[in-house]
N, C-alpha and C positions, 0 to 999 in steps of 0.2 A: 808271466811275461814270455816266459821260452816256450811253451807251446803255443804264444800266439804267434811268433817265428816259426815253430815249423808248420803253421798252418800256412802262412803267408809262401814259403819254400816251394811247399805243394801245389799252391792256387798262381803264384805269381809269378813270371819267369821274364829275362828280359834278354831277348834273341840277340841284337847289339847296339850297342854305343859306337856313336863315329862324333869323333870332338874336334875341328880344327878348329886353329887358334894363327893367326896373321897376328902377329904383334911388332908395334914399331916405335919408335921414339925418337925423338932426333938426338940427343945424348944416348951413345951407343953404352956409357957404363949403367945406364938406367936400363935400358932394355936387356942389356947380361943379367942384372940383376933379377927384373921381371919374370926373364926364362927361366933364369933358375928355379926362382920362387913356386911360377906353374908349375914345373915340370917336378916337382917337390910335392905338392897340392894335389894336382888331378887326379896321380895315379893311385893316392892315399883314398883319395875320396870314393875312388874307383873298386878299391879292395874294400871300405867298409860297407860299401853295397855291397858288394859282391857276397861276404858274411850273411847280410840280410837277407837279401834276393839273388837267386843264382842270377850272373852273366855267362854267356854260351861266348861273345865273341867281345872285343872291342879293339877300336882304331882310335889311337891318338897321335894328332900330328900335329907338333909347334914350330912355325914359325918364326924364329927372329929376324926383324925388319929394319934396318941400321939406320936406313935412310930416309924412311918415312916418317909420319906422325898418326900410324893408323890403328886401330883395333879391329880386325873381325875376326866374328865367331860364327861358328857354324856346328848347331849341333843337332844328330838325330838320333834317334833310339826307338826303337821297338819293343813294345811290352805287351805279355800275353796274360790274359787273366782267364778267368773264369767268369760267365756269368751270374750264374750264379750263388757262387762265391760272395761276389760283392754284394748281392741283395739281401745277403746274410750278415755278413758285417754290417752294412747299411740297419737292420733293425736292428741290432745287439747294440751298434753305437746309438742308435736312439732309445733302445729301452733304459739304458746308461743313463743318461742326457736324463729321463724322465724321473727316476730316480733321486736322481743330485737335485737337493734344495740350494737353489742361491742366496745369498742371504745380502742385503744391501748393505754398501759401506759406509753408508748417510744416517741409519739408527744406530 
């Protein structure tokens, strides 16, 4: 398992994340609460990528909309792979796949 991590390290790289987030609610204790929760979430999610696949940059910007009743999200990212790379995984995960008998859960 951890050298299939640092192959991924090597092959896969993700130049950045940009995450906005427009959050609104018409009850402004909902929407404190909401922010919070994101701003709890994202950045967590953001570091266990990060573990996985290096990040070079990211932007995160929330939001809070007192007045509204809206959500938008807006997210982009840029990821660099190899291609070669993936036509290598691509038959390893099928030679896998060929391997594995499935066996029916009806006999």
């Amino acid at each position: 398992m951890f050298s299939e991590l640092k192959q991924n390290k090597k092959n896969i790289t993700i130049d950045f994340i940009d995450f906005k987030l427009n959050l609104g609610n018409n009850n402004p204790s909902n929407t404190a609460i909401f922010y919070g929760l994101i701003n709890i979430i994202i950045p967590t999610i953001i570091c266990f990528f990060n573990e996985i696949i290096p990040i070079q940059n990211y932007n995160i910007k929330i939001t809070p909309n007192f007045k509204t009743n809206k959500v938008n999200i807006l997210f982009y990212c840029k990821i660099n792979t190899n291609f070669i790379f993936m036509i290598f995984r691509y038959f390893v995960i099928k030679r896998r796949l060929k391997n594995v008998k499935y066996k029916s859960s009806s006999h």
